[in-house]
N, CA, C and O atoms as a GROMACS GRO file, in nm:
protein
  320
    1UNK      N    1  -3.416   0.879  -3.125
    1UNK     CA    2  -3.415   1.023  -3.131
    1UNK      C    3  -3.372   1.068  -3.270
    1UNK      O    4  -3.476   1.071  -3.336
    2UNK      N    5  -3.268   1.104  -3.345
    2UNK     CA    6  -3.170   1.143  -3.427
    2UNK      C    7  -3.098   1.022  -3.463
    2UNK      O    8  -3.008   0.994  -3.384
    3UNK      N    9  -3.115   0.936  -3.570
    3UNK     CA   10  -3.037   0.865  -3.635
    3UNK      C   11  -2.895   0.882  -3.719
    3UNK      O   12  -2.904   0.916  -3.837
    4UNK      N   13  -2.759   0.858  -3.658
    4UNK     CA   14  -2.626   0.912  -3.723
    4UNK      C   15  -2.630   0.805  -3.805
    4UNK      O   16  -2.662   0.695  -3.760
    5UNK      N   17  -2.593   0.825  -3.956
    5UNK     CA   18  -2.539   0.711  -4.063
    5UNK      C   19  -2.413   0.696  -4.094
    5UNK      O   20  -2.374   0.619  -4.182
    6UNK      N   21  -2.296   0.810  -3.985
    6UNK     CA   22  -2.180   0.772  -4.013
    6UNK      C   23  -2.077   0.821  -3.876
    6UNK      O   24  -2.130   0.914  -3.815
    7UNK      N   25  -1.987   0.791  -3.836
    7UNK     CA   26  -1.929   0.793  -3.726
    7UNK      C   27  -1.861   0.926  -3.777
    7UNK      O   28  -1.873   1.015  -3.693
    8UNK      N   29  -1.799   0.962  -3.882
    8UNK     CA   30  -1.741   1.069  -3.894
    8UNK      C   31  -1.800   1.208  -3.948
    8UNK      O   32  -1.742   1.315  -3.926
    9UNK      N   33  -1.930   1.197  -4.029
    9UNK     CA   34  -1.989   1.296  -4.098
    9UNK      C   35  -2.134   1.280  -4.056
    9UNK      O   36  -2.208   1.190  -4.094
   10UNK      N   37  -2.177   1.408  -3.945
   10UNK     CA   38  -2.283   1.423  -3.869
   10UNK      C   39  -2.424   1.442  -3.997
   10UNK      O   40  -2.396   1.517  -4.090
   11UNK      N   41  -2.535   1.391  -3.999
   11UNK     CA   42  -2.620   1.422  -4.097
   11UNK      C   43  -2.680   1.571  -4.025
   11UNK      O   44  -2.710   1.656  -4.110
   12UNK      N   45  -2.695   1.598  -3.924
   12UNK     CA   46  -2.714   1.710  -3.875
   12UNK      C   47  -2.671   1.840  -3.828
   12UNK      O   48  -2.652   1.815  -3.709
   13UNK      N   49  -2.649   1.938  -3.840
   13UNK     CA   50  -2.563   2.010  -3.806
   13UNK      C   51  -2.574   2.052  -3.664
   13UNK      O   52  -2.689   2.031  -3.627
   14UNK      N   53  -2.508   2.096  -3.580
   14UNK     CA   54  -2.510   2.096  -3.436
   14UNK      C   55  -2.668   2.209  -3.402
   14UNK      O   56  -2.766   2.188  -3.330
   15UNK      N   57  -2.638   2.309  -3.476
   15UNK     CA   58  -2.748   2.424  -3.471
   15UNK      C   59  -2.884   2.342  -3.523
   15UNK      O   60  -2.991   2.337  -3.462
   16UNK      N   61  -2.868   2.308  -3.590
   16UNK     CA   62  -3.009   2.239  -3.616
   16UNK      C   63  -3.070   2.101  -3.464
   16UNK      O   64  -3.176   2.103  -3.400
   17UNK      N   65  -2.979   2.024  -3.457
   17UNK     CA   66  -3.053   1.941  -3.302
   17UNK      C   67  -3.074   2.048  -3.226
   17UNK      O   68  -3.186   2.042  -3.177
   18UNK      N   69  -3.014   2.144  -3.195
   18UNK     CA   70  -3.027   2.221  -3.102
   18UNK      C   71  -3.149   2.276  -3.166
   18UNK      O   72  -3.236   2.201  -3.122
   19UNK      N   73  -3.194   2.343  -3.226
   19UNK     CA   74  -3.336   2.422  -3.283
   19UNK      C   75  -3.433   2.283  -3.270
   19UNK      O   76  -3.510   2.296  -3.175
   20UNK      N   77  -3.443   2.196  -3.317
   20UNK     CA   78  -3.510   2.102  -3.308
   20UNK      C   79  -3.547   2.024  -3.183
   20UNK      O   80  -3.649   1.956  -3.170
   21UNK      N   81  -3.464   2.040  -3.105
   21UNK     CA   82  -3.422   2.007  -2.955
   21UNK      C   83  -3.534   2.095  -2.837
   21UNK      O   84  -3.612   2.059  -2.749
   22UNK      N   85  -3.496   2.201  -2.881
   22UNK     CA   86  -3.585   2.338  -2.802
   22UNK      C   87  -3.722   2.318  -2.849
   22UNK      O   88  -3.815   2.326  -2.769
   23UNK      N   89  -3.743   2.290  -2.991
   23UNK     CA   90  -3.894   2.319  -3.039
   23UNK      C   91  -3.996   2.188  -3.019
   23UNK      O   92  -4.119   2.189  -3.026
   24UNK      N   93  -3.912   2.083  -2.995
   24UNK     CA   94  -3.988   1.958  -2.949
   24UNK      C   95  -4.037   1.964  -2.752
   24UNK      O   96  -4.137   1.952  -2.682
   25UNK      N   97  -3.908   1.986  -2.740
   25UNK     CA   98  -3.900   1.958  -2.526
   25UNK      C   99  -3.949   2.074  -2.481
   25UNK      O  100  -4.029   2.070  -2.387
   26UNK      N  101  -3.905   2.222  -2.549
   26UNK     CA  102  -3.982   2.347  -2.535
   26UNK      C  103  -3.851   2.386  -2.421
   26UNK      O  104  -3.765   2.299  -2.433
   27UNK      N  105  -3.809   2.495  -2.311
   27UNK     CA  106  -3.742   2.531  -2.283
   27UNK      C  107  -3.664   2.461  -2.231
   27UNK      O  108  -3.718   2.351  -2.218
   28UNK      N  109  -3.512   2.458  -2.172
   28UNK     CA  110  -3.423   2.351  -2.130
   28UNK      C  111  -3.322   2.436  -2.013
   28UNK      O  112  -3.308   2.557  -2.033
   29UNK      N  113  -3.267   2.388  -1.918
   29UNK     CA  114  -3.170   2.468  -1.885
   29UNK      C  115  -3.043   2.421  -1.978
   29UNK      O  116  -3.058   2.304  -2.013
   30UNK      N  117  -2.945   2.469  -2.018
   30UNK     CA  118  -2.834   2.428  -2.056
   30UNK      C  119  -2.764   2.278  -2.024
   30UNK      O  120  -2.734   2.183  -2.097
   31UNK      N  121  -2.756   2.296  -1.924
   31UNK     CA  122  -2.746   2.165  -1.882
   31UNK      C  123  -2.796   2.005  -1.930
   31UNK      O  124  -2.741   1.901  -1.967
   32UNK      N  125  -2.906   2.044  -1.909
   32UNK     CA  126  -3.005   1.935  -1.965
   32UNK      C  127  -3.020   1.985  -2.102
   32UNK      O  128  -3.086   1.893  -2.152
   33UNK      N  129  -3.001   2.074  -2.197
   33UNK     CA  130  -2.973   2.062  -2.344
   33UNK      C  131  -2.876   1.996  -2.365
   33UNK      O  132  -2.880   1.898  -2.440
   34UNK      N  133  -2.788   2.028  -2.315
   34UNK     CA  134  -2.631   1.981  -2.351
   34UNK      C  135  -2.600   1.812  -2.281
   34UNK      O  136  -2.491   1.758  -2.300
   35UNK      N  137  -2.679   1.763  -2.224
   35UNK     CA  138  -2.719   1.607  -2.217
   35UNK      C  139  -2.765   1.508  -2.321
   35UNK      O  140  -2.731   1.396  -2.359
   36UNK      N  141  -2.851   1.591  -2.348
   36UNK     CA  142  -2.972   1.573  -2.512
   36UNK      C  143  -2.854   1.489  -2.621
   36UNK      O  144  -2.824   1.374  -2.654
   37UNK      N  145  -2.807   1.650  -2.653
   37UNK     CA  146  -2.695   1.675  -2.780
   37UNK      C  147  -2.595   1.576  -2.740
   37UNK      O  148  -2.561   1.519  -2.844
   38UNK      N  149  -2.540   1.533  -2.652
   38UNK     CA  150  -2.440   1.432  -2.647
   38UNK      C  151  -2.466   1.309  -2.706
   38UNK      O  152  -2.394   1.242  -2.780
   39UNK      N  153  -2.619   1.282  -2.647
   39UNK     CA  154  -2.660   1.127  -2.753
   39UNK      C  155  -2.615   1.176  -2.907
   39UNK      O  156  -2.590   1.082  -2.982
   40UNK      N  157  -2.606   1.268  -2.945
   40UNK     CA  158  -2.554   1.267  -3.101
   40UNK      C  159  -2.427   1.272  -3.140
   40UNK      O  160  -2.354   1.209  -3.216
   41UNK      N  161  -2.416   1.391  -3.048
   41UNK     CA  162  -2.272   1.390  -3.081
   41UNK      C  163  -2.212   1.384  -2.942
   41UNK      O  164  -2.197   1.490  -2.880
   42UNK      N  165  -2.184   1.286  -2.897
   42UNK     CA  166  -2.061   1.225  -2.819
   42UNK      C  167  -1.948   1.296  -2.803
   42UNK      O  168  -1.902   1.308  -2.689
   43UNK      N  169  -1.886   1.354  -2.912
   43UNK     CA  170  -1.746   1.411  -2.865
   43UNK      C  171  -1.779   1.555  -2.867
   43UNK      O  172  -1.685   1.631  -2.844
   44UNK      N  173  -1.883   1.600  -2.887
   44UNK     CA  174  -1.904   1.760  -2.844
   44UNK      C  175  -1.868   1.804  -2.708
   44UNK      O  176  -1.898   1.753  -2.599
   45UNK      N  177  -1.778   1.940  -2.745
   45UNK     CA  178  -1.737   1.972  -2.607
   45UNK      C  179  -1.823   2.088  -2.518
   45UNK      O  180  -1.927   2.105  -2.580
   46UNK      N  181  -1.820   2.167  -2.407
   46UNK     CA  182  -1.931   2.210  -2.374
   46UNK      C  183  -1.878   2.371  -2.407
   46UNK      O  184  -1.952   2.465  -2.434
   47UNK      N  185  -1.777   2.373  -2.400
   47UNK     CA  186  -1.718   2.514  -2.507
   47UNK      C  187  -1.748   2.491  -2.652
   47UNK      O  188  -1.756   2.605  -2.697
   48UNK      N  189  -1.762   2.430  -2.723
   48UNK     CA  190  -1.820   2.439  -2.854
   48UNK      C  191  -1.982   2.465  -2.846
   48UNK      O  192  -2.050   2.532  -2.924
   49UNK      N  193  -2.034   2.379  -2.710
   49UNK     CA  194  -2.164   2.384  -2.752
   49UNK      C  195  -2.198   2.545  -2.690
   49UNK      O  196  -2.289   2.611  -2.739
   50UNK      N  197  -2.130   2.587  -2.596
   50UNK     CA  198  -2.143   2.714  -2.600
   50UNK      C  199  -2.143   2.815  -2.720
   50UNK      O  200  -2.241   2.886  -2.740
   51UNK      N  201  -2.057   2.819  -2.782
   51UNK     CA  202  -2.032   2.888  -2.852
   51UNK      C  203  -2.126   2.904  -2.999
   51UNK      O  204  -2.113   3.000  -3.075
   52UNK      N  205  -2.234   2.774  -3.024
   52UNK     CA  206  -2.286   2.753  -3.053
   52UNK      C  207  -2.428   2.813  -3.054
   52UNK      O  208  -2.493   2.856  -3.150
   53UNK      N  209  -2.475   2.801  -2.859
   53UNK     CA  210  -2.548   2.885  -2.813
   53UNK      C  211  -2.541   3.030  -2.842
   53UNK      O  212  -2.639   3.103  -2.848
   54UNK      N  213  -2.418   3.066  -2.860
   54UNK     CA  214  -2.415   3.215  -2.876
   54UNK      C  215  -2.420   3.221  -2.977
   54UNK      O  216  -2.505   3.309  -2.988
   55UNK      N  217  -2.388   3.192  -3.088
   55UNK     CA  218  -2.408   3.230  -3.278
   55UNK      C  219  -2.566   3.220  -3.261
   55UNK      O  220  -2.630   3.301  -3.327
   56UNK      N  221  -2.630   3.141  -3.188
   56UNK     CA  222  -2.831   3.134  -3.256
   56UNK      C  223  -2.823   3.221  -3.147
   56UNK      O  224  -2.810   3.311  -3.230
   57UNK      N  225  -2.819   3.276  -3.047
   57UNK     CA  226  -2.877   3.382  -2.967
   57UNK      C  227  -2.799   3.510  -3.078
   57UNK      O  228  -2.881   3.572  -3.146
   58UNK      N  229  -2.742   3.526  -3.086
   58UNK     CA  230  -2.727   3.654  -3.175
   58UNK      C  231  -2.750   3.668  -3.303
   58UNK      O  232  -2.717   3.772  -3.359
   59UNK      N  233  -2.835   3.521  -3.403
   59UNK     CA  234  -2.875   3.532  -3.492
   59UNK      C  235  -3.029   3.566  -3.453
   59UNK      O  236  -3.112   3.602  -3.537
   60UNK      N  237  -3.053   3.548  -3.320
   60UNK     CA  238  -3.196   3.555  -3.305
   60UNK      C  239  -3.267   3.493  -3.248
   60UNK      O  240  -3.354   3.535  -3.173
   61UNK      N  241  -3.237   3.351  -3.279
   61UNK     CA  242  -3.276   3.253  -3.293
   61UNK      C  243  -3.336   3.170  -3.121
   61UNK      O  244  -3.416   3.077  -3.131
   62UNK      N  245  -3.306   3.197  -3.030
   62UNK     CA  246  -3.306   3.135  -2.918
   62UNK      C  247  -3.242   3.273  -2.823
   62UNK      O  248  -3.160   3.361  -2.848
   63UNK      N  249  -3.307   3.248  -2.733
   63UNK     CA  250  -3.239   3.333  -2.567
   63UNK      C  251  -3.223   3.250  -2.434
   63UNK      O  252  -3.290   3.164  -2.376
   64UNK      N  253  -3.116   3.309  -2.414
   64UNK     CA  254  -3.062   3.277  -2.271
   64UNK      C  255  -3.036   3.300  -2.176
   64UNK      O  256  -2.924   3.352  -2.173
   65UNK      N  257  -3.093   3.287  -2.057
   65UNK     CA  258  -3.134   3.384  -1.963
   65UNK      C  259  -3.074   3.292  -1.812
   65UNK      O  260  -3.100   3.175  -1.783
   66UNK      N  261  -3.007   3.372  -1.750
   66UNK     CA  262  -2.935   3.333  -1.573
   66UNK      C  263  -3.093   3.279  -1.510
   66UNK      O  264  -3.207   3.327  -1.514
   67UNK      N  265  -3.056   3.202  -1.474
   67UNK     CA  266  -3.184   3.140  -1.348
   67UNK      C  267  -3.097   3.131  -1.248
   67UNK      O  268  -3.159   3.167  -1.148
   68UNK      N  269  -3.009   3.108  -1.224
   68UNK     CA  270  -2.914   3.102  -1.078
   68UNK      C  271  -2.743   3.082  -1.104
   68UNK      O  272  -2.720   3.033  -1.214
   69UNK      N  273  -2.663   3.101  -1.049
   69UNK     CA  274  -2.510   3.106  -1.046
   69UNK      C  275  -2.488   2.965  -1.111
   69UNK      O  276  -2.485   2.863  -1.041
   70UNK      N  277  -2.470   2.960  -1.267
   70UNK     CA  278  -2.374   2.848  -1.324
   70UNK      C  279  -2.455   2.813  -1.374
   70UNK      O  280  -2.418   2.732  -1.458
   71UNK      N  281  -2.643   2.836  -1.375
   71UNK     CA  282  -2.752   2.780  -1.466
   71UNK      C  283  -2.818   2.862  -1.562
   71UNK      O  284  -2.880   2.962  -1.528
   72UNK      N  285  -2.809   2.832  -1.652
   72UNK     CA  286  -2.911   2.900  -1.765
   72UNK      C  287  -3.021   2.813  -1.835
   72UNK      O  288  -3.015   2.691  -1.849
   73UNK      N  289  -3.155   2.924  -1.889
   73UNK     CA  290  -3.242   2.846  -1.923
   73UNK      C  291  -3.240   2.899  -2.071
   73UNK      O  292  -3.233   3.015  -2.112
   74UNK      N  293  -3.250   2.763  -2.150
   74UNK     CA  294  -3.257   2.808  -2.287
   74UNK      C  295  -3.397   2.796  -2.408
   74UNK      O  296  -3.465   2.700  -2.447
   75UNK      N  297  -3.397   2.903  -2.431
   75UNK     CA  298  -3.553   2.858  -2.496
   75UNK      C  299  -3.557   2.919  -2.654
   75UNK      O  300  -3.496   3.024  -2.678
   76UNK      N  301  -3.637   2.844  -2.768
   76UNK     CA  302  -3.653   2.914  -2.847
   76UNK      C  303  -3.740   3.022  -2.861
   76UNK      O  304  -3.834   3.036  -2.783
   77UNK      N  305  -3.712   3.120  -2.976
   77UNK     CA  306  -3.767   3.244  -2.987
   77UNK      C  307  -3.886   3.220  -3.112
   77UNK      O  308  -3.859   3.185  -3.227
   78UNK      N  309  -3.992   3.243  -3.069
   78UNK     CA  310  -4.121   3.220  -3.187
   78UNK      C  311  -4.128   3.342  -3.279
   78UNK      O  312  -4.174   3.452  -3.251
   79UNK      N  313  -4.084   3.308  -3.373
   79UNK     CA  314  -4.142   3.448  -3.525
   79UNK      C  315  -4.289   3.417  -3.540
   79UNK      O  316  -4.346   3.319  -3.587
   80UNK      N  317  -4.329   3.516  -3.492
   80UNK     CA  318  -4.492   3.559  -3.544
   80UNK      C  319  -4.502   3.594  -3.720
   80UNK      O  320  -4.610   3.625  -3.771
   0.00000   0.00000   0.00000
């Protein structure tokens, strides 16, 4: 998937697998994003990766939308 070259300094930044993540698999529920992202980063927590989610949804970048109590579906947003 994503090749790490160092245990302490990610070559990727979290926002970027995640953009890259969405634009390959195409929509995800959270859940199953936040499965993905662990093969990279391992010690990511699911409050960071939240919080994460919310900086690209309010840059624009991606939306997130309730499908049922405790699930969300996350998808990127296409610039025409």
């Amino acid at each position: 998937m994503f090749e790490i070259t160092s245990k302490t300094w990610k070559t990727l930044p979290l926002h970027t697998v995640i953009l890259e993540l969405l634009q390959r698999k195409g929509p995800a529920t959270d859940s199953e994003l936040f499965k993905m992202i662990k093969e990279v980063y391992s010690d990511l927590s699911f409050s960071s990766y939240n919080k994460e989610l919310m900086r690209l949804e309010i840059e624009g970048l991606i939306h997130v939308s309730a499908l049922t109590k405790g699930k969300r579906r996350v998808e990127l947003i296409k610039n025409t």
